[in-house]
C-alpha positions in Angstrom: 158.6 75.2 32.5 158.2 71.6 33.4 160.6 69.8 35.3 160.7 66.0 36.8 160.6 65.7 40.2 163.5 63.3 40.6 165.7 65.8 38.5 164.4 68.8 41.1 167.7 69.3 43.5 165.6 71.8 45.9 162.7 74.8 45.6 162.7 78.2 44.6 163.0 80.2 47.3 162.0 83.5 45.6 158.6 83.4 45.5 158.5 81.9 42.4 154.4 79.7 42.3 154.8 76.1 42.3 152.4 73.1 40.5 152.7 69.7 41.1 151.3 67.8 37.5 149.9 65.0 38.8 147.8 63.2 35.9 146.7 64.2 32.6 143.4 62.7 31.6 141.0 62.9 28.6 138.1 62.3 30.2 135.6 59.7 29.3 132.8 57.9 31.1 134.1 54.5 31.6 134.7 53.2 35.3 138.2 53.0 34.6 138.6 56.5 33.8 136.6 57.2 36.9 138.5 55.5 39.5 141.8 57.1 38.0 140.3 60.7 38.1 139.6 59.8 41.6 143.0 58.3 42.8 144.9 61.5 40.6 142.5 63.5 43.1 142.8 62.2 46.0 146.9 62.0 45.7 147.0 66.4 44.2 144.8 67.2 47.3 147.5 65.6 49.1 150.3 67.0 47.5 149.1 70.0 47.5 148.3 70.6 51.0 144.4 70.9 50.7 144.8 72.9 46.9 144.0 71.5 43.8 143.5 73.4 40.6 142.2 71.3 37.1 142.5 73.0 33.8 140.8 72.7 30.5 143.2 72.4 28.0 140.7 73.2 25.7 139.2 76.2 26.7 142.6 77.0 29.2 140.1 77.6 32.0 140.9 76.6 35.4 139.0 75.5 37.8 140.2 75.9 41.7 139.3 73.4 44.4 140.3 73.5 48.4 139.8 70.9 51.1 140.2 73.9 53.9 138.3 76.6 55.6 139.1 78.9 52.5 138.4 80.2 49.1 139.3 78.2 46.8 140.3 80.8 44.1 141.1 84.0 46.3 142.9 81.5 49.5 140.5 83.7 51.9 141.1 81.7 54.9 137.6 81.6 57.1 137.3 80.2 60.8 135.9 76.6 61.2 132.4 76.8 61.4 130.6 76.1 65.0 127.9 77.0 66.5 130.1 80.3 68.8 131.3 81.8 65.5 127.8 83.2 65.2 126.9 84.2 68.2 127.5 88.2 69.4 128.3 86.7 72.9 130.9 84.5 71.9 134.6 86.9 71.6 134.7 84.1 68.1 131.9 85.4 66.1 131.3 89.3 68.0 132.6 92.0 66.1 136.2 93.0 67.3 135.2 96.5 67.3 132.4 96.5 69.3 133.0 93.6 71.5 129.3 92.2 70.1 127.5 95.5 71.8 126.6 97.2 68.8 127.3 100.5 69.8 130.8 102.2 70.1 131.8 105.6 71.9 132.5 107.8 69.6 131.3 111.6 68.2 127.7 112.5 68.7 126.5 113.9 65.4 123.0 115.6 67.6 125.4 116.6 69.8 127.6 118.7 67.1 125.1 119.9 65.4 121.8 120.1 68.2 120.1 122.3 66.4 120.0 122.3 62.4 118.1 125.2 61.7 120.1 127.4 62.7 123.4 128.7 60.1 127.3 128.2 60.1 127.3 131.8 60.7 124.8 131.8 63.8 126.8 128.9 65.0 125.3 125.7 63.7 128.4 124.3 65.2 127.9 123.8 68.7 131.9 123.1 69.7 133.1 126.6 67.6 130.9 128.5 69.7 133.0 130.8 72.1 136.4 132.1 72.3 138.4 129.2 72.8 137.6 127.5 69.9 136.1 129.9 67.4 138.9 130.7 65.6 137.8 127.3 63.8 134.6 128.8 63.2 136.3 132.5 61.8 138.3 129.9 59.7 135.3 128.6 57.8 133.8 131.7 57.4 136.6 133.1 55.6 137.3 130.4 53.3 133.3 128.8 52.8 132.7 131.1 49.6 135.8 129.8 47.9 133.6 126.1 48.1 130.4 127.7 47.6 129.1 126.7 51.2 126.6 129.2 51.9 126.9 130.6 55.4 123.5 132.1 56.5 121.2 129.4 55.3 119.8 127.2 58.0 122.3 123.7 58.4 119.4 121.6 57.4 119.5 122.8 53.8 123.3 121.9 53.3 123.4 119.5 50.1 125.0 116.3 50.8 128.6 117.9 49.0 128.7 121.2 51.4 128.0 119.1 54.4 130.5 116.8 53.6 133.1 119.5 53.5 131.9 121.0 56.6 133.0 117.6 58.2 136.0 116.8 56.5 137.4 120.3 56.2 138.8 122.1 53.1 142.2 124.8 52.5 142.9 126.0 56.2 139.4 125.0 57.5 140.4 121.5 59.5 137.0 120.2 59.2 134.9 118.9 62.1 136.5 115.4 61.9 140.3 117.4 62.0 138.9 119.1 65.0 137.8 116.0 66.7 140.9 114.1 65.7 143.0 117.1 67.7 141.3 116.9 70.7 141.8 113.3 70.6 145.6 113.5 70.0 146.1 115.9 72.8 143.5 114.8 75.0 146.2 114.4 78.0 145.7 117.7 78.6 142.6 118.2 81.1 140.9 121.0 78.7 141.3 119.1 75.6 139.6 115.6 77.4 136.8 117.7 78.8 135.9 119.0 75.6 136.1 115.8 73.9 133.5 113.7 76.4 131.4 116.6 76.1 130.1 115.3 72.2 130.9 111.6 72.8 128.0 109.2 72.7 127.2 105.5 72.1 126.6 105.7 68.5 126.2 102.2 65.9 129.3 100.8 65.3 130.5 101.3 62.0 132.5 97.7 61.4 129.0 96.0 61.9 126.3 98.8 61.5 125.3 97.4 65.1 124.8 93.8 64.4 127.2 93.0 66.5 128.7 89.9 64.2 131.8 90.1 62.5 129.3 88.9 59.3 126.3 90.1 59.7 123.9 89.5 56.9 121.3 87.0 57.9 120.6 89.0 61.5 120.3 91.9 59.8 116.8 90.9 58.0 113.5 91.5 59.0 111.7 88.3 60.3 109.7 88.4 57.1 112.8 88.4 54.5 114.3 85.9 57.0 111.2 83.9 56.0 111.2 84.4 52.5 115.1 83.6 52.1 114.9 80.4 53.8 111.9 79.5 52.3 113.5 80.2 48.9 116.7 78.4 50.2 117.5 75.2 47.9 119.7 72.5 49.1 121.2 69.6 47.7 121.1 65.7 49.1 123.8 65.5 51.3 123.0 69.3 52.6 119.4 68.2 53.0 120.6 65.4 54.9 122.7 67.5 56.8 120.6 70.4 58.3 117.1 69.4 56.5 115.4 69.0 60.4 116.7 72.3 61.3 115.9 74.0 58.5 112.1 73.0 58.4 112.2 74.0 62.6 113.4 77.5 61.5 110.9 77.7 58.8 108.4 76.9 60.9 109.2 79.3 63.8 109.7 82.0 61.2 106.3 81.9 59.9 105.0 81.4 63.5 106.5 85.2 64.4 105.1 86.3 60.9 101.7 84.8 61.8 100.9 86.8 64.9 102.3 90.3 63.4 105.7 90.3 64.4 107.3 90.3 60.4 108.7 94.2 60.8 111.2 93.3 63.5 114.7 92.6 62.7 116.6 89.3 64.1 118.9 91.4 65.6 116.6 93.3 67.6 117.6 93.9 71.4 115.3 93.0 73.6 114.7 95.4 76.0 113.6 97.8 73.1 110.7 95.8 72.5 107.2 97.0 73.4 105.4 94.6 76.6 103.1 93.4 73.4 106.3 92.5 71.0 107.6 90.6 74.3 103.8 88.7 75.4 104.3 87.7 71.8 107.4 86.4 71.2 106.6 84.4 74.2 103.5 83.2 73.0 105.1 81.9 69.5 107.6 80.0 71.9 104.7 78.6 73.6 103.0 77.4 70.0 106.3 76.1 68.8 106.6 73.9 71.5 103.6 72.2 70.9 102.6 71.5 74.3 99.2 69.9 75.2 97.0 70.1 78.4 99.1 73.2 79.5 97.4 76.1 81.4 98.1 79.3 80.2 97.9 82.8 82.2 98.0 85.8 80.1 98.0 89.3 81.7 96.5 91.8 79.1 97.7 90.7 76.0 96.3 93.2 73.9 98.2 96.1 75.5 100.3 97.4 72.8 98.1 96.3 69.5 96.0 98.0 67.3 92.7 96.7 66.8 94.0 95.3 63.4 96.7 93.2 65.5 94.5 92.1 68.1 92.9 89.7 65.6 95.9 88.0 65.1 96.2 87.9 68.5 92.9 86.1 68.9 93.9 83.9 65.9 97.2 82.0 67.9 94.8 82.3 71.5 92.4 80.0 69.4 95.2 77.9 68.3 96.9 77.3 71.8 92.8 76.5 73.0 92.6 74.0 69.8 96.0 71.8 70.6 94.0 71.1 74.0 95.5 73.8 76.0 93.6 76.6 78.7 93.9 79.8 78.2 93.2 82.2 81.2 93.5 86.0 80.4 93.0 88.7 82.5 91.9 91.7 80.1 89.7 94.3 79.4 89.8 94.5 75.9 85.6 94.3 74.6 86.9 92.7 71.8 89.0 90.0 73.6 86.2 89.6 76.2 83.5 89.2 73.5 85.7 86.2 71.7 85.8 84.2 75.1 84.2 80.8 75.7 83.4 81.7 79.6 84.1 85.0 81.6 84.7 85.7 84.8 83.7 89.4 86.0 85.2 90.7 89.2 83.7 93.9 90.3 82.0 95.4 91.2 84.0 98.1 91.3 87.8 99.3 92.6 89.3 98.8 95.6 87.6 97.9 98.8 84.2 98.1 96.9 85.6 95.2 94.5 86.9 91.9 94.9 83.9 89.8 94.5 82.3 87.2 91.4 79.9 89.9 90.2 79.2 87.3 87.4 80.3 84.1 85.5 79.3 82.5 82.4 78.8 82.7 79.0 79.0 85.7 76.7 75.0 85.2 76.0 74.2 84.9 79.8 76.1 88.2 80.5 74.4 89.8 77.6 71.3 88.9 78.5 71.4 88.9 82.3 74.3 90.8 83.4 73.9 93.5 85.7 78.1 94.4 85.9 79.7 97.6 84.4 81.5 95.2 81.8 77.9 93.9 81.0 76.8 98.1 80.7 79.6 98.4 78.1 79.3 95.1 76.1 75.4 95.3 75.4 75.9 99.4 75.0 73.6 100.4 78.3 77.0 102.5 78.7 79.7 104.2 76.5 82.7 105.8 75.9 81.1 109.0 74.1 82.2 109.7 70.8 82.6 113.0 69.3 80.6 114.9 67.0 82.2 118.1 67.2 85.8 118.5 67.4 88.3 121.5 68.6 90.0 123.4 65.9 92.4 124.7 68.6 94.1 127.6 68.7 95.2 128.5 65.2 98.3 127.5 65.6 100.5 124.8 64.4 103.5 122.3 65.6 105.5 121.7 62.4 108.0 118.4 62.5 109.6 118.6 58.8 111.4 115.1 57.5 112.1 113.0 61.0 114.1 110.3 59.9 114.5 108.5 63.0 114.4 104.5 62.2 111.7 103.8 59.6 110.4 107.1 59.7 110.4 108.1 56.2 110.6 111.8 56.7 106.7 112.9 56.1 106.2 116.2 57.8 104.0 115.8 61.1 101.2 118.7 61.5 100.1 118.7 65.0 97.1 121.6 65.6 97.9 123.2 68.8 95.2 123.5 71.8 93.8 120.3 70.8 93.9 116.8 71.7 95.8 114.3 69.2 96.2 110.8 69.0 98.8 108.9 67.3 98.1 105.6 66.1 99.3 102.9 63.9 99.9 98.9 63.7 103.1 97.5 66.1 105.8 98.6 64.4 104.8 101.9 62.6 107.0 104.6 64.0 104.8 105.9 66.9 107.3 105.9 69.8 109.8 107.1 67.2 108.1 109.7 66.2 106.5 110.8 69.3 109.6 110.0 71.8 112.9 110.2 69.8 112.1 113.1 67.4 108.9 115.4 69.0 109.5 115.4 72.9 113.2 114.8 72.6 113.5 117.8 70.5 111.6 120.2 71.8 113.4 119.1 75.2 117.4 119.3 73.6 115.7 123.4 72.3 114.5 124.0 76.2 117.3 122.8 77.6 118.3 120.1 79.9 118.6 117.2 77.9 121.5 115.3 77.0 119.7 111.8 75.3 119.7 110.6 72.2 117.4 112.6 69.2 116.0 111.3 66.5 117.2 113.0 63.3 114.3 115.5 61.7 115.2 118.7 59.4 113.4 121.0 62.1 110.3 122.0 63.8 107.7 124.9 63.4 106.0 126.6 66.2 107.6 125.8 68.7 107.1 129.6 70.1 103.7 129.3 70.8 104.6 126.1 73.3 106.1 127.0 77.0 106.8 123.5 78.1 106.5 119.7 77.2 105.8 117.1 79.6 106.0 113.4 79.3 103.7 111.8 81.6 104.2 108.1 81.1 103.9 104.8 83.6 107.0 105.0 85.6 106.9 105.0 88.9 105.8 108.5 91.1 108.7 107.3 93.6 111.4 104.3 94.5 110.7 104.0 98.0 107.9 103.5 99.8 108.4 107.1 101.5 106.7 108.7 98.2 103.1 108.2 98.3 100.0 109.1 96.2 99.6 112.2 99.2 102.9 113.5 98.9 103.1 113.3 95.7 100.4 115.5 94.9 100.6 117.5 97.5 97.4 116.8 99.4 99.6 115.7 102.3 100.7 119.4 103.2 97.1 120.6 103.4 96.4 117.8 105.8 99.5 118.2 107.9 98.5 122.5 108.3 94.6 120.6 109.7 96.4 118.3 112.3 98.8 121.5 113.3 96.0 123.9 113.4 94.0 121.5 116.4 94.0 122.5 120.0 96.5 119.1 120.9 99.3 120.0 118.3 99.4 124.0 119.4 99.6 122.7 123.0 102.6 120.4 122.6 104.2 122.9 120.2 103.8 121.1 116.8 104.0 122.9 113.4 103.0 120.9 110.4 106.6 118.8 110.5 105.9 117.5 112.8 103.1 115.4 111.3 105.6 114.1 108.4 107.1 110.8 108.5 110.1 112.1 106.5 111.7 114.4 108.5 112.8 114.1 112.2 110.2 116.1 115.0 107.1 113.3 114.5 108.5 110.9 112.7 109.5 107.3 114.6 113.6 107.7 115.1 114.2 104.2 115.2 113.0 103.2 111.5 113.0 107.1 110.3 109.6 107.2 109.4 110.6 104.3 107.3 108.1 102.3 108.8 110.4 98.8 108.5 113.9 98.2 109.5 116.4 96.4 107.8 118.4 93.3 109.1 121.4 92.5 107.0 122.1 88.7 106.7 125.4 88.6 105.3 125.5 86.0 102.6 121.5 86.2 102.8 119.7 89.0 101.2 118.5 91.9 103.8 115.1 91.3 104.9 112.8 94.1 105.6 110.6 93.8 108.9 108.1 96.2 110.7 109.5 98.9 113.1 108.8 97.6 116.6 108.6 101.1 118.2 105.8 102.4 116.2 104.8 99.1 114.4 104.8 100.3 111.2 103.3 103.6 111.4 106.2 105.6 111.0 104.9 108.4 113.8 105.7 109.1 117.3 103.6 107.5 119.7 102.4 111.3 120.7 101.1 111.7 116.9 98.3 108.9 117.8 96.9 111.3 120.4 96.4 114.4 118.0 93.1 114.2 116.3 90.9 115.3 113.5 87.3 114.4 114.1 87.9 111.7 115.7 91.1 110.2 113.3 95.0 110.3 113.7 97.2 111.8 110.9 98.1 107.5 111.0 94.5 106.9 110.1 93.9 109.5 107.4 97.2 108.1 106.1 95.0 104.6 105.5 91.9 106.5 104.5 90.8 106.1 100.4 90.4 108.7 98.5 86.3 108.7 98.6 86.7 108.5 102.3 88.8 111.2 102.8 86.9 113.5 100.7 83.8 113.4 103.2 86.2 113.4 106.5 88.3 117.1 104.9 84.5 118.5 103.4 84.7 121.2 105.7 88.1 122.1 103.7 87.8 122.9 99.8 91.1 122.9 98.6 91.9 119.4 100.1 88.5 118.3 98.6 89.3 119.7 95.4 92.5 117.7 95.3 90.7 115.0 96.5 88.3 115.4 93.9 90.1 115.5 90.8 91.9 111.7 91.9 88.4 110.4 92.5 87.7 112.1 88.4 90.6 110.3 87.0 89.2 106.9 88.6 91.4 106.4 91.9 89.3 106.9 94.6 90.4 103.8 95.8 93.1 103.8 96.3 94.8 104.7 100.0 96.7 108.1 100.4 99.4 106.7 101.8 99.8 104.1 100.1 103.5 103.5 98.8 103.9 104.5 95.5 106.2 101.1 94.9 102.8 99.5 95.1 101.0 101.2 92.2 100.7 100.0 89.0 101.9 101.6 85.9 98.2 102.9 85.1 97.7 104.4 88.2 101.2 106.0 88.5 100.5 107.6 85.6 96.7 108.7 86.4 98.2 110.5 89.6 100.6 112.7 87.8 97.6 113.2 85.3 95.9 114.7 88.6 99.1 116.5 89.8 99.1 118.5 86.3 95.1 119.1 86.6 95.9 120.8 89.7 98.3 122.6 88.9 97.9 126.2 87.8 99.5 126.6 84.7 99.0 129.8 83.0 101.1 128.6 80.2 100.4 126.9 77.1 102.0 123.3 77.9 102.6 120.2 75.8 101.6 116.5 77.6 102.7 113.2 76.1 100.4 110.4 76.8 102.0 107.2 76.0 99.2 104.4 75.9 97.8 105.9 79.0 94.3 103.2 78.6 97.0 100.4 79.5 95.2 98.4 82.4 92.3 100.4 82.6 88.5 99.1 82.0 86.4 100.7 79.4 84.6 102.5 82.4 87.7 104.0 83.3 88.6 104.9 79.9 85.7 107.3 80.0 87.0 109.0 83.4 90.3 109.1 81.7 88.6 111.2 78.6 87.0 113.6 80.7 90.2 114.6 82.5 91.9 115.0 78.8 89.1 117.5 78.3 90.1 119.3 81.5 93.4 119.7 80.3 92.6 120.7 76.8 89.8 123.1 77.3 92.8 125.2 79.6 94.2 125.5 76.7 96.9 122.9 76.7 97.9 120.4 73.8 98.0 116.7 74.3 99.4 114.3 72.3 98.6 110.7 73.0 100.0 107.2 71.5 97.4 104.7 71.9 95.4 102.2 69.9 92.2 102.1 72.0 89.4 102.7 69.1 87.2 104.6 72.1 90.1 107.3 72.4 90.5 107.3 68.8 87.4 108.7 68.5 87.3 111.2 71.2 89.9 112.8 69.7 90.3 116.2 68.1 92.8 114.8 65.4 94.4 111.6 64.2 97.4 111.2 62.9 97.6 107.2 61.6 101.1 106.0 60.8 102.1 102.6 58.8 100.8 101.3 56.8 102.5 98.3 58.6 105.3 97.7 60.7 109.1 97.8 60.6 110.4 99.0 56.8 107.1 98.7 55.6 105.9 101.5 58.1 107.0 104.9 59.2 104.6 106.3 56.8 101.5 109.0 57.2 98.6 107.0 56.1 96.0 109.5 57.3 95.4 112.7 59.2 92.2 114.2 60.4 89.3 114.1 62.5 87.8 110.5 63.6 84.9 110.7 61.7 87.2 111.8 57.9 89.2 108.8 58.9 85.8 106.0 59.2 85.8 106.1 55.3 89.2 105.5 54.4 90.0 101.9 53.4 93.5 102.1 53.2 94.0 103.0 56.7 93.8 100.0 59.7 92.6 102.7 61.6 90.0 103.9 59.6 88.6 100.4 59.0 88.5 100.4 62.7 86.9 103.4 63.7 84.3 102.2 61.0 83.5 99.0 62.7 83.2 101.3 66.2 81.0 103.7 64.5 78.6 101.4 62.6 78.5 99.3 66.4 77.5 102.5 68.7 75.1 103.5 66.1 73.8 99.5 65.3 74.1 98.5 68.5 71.9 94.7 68.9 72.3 92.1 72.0 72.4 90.3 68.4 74.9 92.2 66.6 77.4 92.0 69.6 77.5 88.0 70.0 80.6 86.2 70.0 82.9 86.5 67.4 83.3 83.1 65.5 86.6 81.7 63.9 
């Protein structure tokens, strides 16, 4: 109905849709007709509020137009954009559910459910089990045969349709979920809220699948379809005009992280989940993208963390910060990085106090030819990291890890031979911590008992009865204060305290071996505790930390520097090395037997009581190595070896090997992540993963001894091990020269 505006006495207050007809044109391409289209425009957006809708009276098609933050056909109303609607740490753009963390408490599905192969009947369940709640689980015994939910097959063979009614519950069954939902609803009762924080966890949040935006699309891509879609991105004139500069900077940057093997990892990606060699990247493409000139650059070990295959690219933006005029200074012990340097500085000649000195400088050619240095031994293949030509079949027996899921694991069942020693390998990116972390030690730890983190999803694991133990012996610290040491940690320290109690002094004055410990009260100083420092608060300073004045730092009694063992104090064993402690004990075996085995894992430099805050991650992680080769274990144990070549020299790399062996050859498994080609092939077995990173990974390439692997072509670890093998067996002063661009 079309009525004048002048005859219109007032507005429907019913709901009824109101138009404004504000011109009707035909449409020609005159200037005339122009100007009026735009003036019958310009006065309906006006009119309208913003909303302007033009119709074909031919077709009867209308076409809708809005000057606001909306849709113009639905009315969606959207926020004005700015630059805080996008960001996670803005309350604008987070999502409202998860306040832009990502993760939300709610129900642990591992938790529920910790062990799958196991049936409803044998109590799959883990919150039906016992009397308080188990009339849930008589419940869905008695009804599952009416939905054809078999009771006695393990939980992992479920179909998608029985599991789903196992959560959502079916005729008197109330279904996990129900379950849950009670507890919530009478959690005021003590029982109920107990129960409940038992299977809560920080699982993804389910409004954003843990982007942490309220519109997550863009985030959510992999740096390489991030490149792809903005390379692909079309823009008109006046958008071009608009964000053209920023768009060619994010292209640019894009590419940059694609360039140097970063392309599997999402935008979204936290950072502290990132490997040290994801991080040492990310800051090196910063670094290129700034385009700075004349800068120096310090690198420490860039290479940690990359396959051989990786470390090219590596090399590749190195060469690039060097060509825009820009030093480079890396501290590394990578052959590969060494042999592409343009000078090299070799501090040796070996660790410790025998160290610390120019043992050469100069170019690759010169060291080649006239270098005299273990790093010279290793380059021009006077030395090696022995490669094996006969492997371990171990001892028959066989850890079975069927479908892990966890990330971009695509479910490829893991065969690890037990008694043997196994590497797992792959690009940056593949699924090694995954696998090896989240699904294999997790959950054989979660079976054992005793852990309560996070699993990574798998159907379930085979063989586990012919393991007594898993240990993860990775580079975190032995100790948090300087009170834990490299001798008590070990245990060498109690030997050496029953020496110092069993001399003539110590049984005059009464001391038992206690008394020769700085950590607990009879010989230790009283004013620092055996501490060794005190601290001085400042009050709106930080605390400093200065040496005790009563014993000056020795945390001992003044009577302990009196009681003496050939000649030395319990204060100056304490500062002995390794090597020189093993020559002042000789006359005791077991001491020299623990001595021993730090000096075979390459610390016999270091100082026994040296504080264990002052280790690096390598050595940490060498001196629990030692601690486990000491140890007399009957049993039949599982170690995981995380990188363990990180920071070490080649030469130590070969100390490392030998200790493996140690381990093995008692019968134990090992199962190490690492990318170093020399460990590679000393393995027993390889399992490769990939064959690249991120969603494009999480595949089994390859399994199989080093030398089945040399041949295959499809594997980065194969091509590797191929380039290794054809070097130690070709091995030329010629053939080993500087790499060229």
């Amino acid at each position: 109905e079309l009525v004048e505006v002048a005859d219109l006495v007032e507005l429907p207050t019913d709901g009824t849709l109101v138009h404004i007809l504000v011109d009707r044109i035909v449409v020609r391409t005159d200037d005339e007709t122009v100007t009026r289209i735009t003036d019958s425009v310009e006065q309906a957006f006006d009119a309208g509020s913003g909303r302007v809708i033009i119709r074909n009276i031919d077709t009867n098609q209308d076409m809708h137009f809005s000057s606001l933050f909306e849709s113009a056909r639905t009315k969606t109303p959207y926020i004005e954009p700015e630059p805080r609607l996008f960001s996670f740490n803005s309350p604008f753009g987070a999502c409202p559910t998860c306040q832009g963390f990502g993760r939300s408490v709610g129900v642990d599905m591992n938790l529920v459910i910790p062990d799958k192969n196991l049936s409803l009947r044998r109590g799959a369940l883990h919150p039906f089990r016992g009397e308080v709640f188990g009339a849930h689980l008589k419940t869905l015994i008695s009804d599952a045969p009416l939905e054809d939910i078999p009771l006695d097959k393990p939980f992992y063979e479920l179909t998608q349709e029985q599991v789903a009614l196992v959560m959502k519950g079916f005729g008197k069954y109330v279904g996990v979920d129900g379950f849950f939902r009670m507890l919530e609803e009478k959690s005021y009762k003590t029982h109920y809220r107990v129960m409940l924080s038992r299977y809560r966890g920080y699982t993804s949040c389910q409004k954003c699948q843990g982007s942490r935006l309220r519109t997550p699309y863009i985030v959510g891509l992999t740096l390489r379809d991030a490149r792809d879609h903005f390379d692909a991105l079309t823009l008109t004139g006046n958008e071009e005009s608009i964000v053209g500069q920023i768009l060619i900077e994010i292209r640019r940057r894009l590419h940059l992280l694609c360039e140097i093997g970063l392309d599997y990892l999402s935008l979204d990606r936290l950072s502290h989940t990132l490997s040290g060699g994801e991080s040492q990247r990310i800051n090196l493409a910063t670094s290129l993208g700034s385009a700075l000139v004349g800068t120096l650059y310090v690198l420490d070990e860039p290479s940690i963390g990359l396959h051989p295959r990786d470390t090219d690219r590596l090399l590749s933006i190195l060469r690039k910060l060097r060509g825009l005029g820009n030093s480079v200074v890396i501290v590394e012990h990578d052959l590969d990085v060494i042999r592409t340097a343009d000078h090299i500085v070799d501090i040796g000649p070996l660790a410790g106090e025998h160290g610390g000195n120019v043992v050469f400088s100069g170019s690759l050619q010169d060291m080649v030819d006239h270098g005299t240095s273990v790093t010279s031994d290793y380059l021009t293949g006077r030395k090696q990291v022995s490669a094996k030509n006969s492997y371990r079949k171990g001892s028959g027996d066989l850890l079975v890890v069927r479908k892990p899921l966890h990330h971009n694991l695509r479910g490829d069942d893991v065969t690890i031979p037990l008694g043997t020693l196994t590497v797992v390998t792959g690009v940056s990116g593949s699924g090694k911590s995954s696998l090896v972390h989240d699904v294999i030690y997790a959950g054989i730890q979660r079976m054992l008992g005793g852990y309560s983190g996070e699993v990574g999803p798998y159907e379930r694991m085979e063989g586990l009865e012919h393991v007594t133990g898993i240990e993860m012996i990775d580079q975190a610290p032995i100790g948090r204060s300087s009170r834990s040491t490299p001798a008590t940690y070990t245990k060498i320290f109690d030997n050496i305290r029953d020496v110092f109690a069993a001399t003539q002094v110590a049984k005059q004055l009464g001391w038992k071996p206690g008394h020769f410990s700085f950590n607990v009260s009879g010989g230790r100083c009283e004013v620092c505790e055996g501490a060794g420092t005190v601290t001085i608060e400042m009050q709106f300073l930080p605390d400093i930390e200065l040496p005790c004045e009563a014993c000056n730092g020795s945390r001992f009694k003044r009577d302990a520097h009196h009681i003496h063992y050939k000649g030395k104090s319990i204060i100056d064993v304490l500062g002995m090395t390794v090597d020189e402690a093993i020559t002042h004990f000789v006359a005791y075996p077991r001491i020299v037997q623990k001595l021993m085995i730090l000096r075979d894992v390459g610390l016999g430099y270091i100082r026994l009581g040296q504080p264990s805050t002052h280790l690096s991650g390598g050595e940490a992680q060498r001196i629990k190595l030692a601690s486990h080769l000491d140890a007399q274990n009957d049993g039949k144990m599982l170690f995981v070896f995380d990188e363990p070549t990180t920071g070490l020299h080649v030469h130590d790399v070969a100390a490392l090997m030998a200790a493996f062996d140690k381990l093995v050859d008692r019968g134990h498994t090992l199962i190490v992540i690492e990318h170093n080609v020399h460990v590679m092939a000393a393995a027993d077995w390889i399992i490769d993963l990939g064959p690249e990173g991120g969603d494009r990974g999480g595949r089994i390439v390859a399994t199989g001894t080093p030398k089945s692997l040399a041949g295959n072509s499809e594997s980065h670890t194969g091509v590797a091990l191929t380039q290794f093998y054809q070097e130690i067996g070709l091995l030329t002063a010629k053939k080993r020269m500087k790499k060229t661009v």
